[in-house]
N, C-alpha and C positions, 0 to 999 in steps of 0.2 A: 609357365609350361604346365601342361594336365600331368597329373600326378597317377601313377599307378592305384591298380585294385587294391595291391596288398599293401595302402596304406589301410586298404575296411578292413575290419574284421567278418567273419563271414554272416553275422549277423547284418549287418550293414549291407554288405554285399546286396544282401536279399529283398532289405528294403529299399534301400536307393534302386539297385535296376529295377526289381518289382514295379516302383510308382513309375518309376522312368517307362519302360517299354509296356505298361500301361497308358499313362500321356499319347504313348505313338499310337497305340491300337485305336485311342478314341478321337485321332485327329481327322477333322471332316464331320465328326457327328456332334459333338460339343460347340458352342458358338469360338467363335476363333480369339475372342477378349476373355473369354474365362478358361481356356487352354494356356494361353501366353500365360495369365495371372498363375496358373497351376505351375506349369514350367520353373517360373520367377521364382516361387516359393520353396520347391524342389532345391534349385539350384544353388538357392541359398541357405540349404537347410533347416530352414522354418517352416519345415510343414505339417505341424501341426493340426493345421485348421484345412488341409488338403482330403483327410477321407470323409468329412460334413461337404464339402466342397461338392467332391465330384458324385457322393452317393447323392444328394439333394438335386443338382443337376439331373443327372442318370434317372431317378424317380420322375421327375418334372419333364421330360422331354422325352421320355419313354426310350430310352440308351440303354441295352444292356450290357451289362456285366458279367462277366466270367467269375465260375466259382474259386477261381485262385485269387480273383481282385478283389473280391468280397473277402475273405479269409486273410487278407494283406492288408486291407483297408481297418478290419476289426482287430484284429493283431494290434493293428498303431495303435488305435484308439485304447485297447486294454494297457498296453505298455506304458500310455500315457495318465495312467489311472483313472480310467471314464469305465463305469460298468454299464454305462448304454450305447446300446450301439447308435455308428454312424446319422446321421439324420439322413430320414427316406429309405433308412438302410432296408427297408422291410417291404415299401414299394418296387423296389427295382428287380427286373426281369431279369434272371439268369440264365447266362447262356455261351456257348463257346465260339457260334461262330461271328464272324466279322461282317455285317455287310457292306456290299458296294454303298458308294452316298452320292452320286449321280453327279461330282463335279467332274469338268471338263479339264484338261490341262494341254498348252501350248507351250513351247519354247521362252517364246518372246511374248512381253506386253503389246498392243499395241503402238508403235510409232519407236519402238527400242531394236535398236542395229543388231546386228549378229554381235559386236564387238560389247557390247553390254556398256554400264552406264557405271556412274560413281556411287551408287548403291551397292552392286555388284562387288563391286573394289573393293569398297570399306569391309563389307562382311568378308569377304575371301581373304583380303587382308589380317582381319583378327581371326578367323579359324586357324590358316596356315603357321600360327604363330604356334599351335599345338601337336606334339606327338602322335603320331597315330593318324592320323588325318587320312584319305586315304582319295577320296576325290568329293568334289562340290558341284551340287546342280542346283537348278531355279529353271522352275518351271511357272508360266503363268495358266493361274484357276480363276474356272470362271463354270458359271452352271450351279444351281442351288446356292445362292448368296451373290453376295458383293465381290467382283474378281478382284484378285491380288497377288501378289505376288507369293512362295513358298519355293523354301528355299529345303536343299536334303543334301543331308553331310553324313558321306559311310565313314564308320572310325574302325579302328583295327576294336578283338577283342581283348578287355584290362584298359579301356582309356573312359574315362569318366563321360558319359556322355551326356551326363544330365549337365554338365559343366559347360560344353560348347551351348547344348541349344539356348541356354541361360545368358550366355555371353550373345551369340548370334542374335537374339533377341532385343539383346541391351542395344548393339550396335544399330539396328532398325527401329529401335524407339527413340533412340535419339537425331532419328533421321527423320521424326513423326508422323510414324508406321502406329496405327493407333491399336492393332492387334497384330503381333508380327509371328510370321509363321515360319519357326525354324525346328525342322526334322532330322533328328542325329540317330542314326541307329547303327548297328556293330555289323560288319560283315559275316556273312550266313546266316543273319537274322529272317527267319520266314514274316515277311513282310505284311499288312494287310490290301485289302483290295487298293485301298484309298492311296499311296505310296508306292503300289506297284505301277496306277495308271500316272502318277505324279512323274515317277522314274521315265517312263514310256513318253511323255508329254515334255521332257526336259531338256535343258543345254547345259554341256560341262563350263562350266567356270573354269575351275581349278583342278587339275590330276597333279598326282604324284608321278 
């Protein structure tokens, strides 16, 4: 079972959601295997090697960054005893807003019923296993890349959410989902474009 906030201390707090609902801001513009790998490392609390990660990316593919991520991302790195900053850290574009990334989203894949498929199952099945849970959609993306599936799990606020998308992920790689896209965000989260048209494009799986 997902464990409460007020197992963090508020230091924690800050960096875990911080990196966390950073991962969601930049889902869509990041390529979807070095998302998951971010995710993975988050989840498991080895992320260490996560602000060289995504400043490096972010520089290289022209992704900006907000100055709160930068300032979270540098923070790590100093707590960790690095007195240099992030890699590319000094390349990347600062900025607050989010853009659109031109993917498509539908309901269903191609050739998959309304009644959904044993992928569906499996993941719905291991979320629902968690507190907080609050409803589960999958929407299929297609437009700027390779379509796939992406999957978006609203949790209540105080439920670990780095923790589902980490789990949700596991569950579709071991279905050999080679970048699997699982979005956990907390209700009355101001959403980005990329998630609001996911949401718009989706079928409920599972409701509470």
């Amino acid at each position: 079972m997902t464990a409460d906030w007020a197992d963090l201390d508020d230091e924690a707090w800050r960096v875990y959601g911080g990196l966390h609902r950073m991962l969601v801001r930049l889902a869509g513009q990041l390529p979807d295997d070095l998302l998951a790998h971010a995710r993975s490392l988050l989840g498991s609390g080895e992320f260490d090697a996560l602000p060289d990660l995504v400043t490096a990316a972010a520089a290289e593919l022209g992704v900006s960054l907000t100055e709160g991520e930068m300032r979270l991302l540098r923070d790590i790195v100093t707590a960790l005893g690095d007195d240099q900053p992030p890699t590319g850290a000094d390349q990347v574009t600062v900025a607050e807003a989010t853009p659109p990334t031109g993917h498509v989203f539908t309901p269903r894949p191609p050739g998959l019923d309304e009644d959904g498929d044993l992928t569906d199952d499996l993941v719905v099945d291991a979320l629902s296993l968690h507190d907080g849970l609050v409803v589960v959609r999958r929407a299929w993306r297609s437009g700027a890349g390779q379509g796939r599936r992406v999957y978006l799990a609203e949790v209540e606020p105080g439920v670990r959410a780095w923790d589902l998308a980490a789990e949700g992920q596991a569950e579709l790689a071991a279905m050999d989902d080679d970048a699997p896209q699982m979005e956990v965000f907390w209700t009355g989260d101001d959403l980005p474009p990329y998630h609001r048209a996911a949401l718009a494009g989706s079928a409920v799986l599972w409701e509470r």
